[in-house]
C-alpha positions in Angstrom: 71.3 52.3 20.4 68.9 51.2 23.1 70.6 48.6 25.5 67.7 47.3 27.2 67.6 43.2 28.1 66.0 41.2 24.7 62.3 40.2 26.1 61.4 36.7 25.6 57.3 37.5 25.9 56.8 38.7 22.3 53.3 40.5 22.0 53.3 39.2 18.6 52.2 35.5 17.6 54.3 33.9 14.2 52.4 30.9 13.1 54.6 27.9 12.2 54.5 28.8 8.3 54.8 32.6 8.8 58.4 31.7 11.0 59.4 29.1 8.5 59.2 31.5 5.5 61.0 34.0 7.5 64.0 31.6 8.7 63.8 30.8 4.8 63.9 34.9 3.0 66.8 35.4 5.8 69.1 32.1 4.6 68.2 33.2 1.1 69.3 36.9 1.6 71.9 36.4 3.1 70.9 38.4 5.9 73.3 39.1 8.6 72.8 38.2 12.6 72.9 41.6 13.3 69.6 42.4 11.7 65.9 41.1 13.0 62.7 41.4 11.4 61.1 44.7 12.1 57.2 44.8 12.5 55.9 48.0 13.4 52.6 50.5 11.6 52.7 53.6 9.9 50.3 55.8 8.4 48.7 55.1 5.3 46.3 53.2 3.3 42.9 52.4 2.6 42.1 52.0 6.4 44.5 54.6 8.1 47.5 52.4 9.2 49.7 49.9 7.1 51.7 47.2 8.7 55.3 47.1 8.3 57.4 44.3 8.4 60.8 44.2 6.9 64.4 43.3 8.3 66.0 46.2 9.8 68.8 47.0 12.3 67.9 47.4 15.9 67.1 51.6 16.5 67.2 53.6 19.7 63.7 53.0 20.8 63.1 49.4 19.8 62.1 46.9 22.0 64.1 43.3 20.9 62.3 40.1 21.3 63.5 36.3 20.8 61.2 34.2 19.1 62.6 30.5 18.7 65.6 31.9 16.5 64.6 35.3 15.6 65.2 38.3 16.7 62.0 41.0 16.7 62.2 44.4 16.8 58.9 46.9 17.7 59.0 50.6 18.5 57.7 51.4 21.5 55.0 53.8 20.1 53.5 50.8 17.8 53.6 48.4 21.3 49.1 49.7 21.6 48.3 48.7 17.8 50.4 45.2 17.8 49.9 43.7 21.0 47.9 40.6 20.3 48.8 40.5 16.6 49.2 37.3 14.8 51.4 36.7 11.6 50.7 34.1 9.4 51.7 32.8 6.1 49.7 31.4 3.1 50.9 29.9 0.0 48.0 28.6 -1.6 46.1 29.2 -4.9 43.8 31.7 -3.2 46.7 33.6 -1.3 50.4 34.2 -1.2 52.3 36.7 1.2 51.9 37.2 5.2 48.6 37.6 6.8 48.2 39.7 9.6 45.2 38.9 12.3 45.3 42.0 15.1 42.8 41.9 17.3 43.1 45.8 18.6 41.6 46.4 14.6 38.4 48.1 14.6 38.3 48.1 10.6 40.8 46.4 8.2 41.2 46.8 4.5 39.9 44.5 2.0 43.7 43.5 1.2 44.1 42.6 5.0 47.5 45.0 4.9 45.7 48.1 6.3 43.6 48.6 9.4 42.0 51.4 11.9 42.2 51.0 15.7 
């Protein structure tokens, strides 16, 4: 396991509602303190890239971030396509789920959950 110093400067921007229903899917879980919400790419869908972002276990090359109360963890290699990103969350009659707004996009999807860069 990488032992490297938690930053504090997260590249990535959580909107009030996107770290509210985070706090809230990790009381009703039951998610353990050990874990921290994992946002990272991978290849795939309509655009080339997907976005994931799922609680995980800190790996070897993980960067950890501290954001208010939560802990993040990005690969290193994903570092280029998130830097700048912005979470949000909608719950609305339009929208439900996480919205993700990355600047370093030079096409997204129509769903918003897939992007080129």
């Amino acid at each position: 396991m990488n032992t490297t110093a938690v930053q504090t400067s997260c590249p990535i921007n959580l909107t009030d509602p996107a770290y509210r229903e985070l706090q809230q899917l990790l009381q009703e879980k039951s998610i353990s303190g050990e874990y921290g919400l994992r946002i990272g790419v991978k290849g795939g869908g309509c655009s080339g890239l997907s976005y994931i972002l799922g609680f995980d276990l800190k790996k070897e090359h993980d960067v950890e971030y501290q954001v208010q109360e939560l802990k993040i963890f990005i690969n290193q290699a994903h570092g280029m396509y998130l830097a700048g990103l912005e979470i949000d969350y909608h719950n609305d009659l339009n929208n439900r789920g996480f919205i993700f707004n990355n600047p370093n996009a030079t096409e997204t999807c129509g769903c918003g959950s897939s992007f080129s860069a």
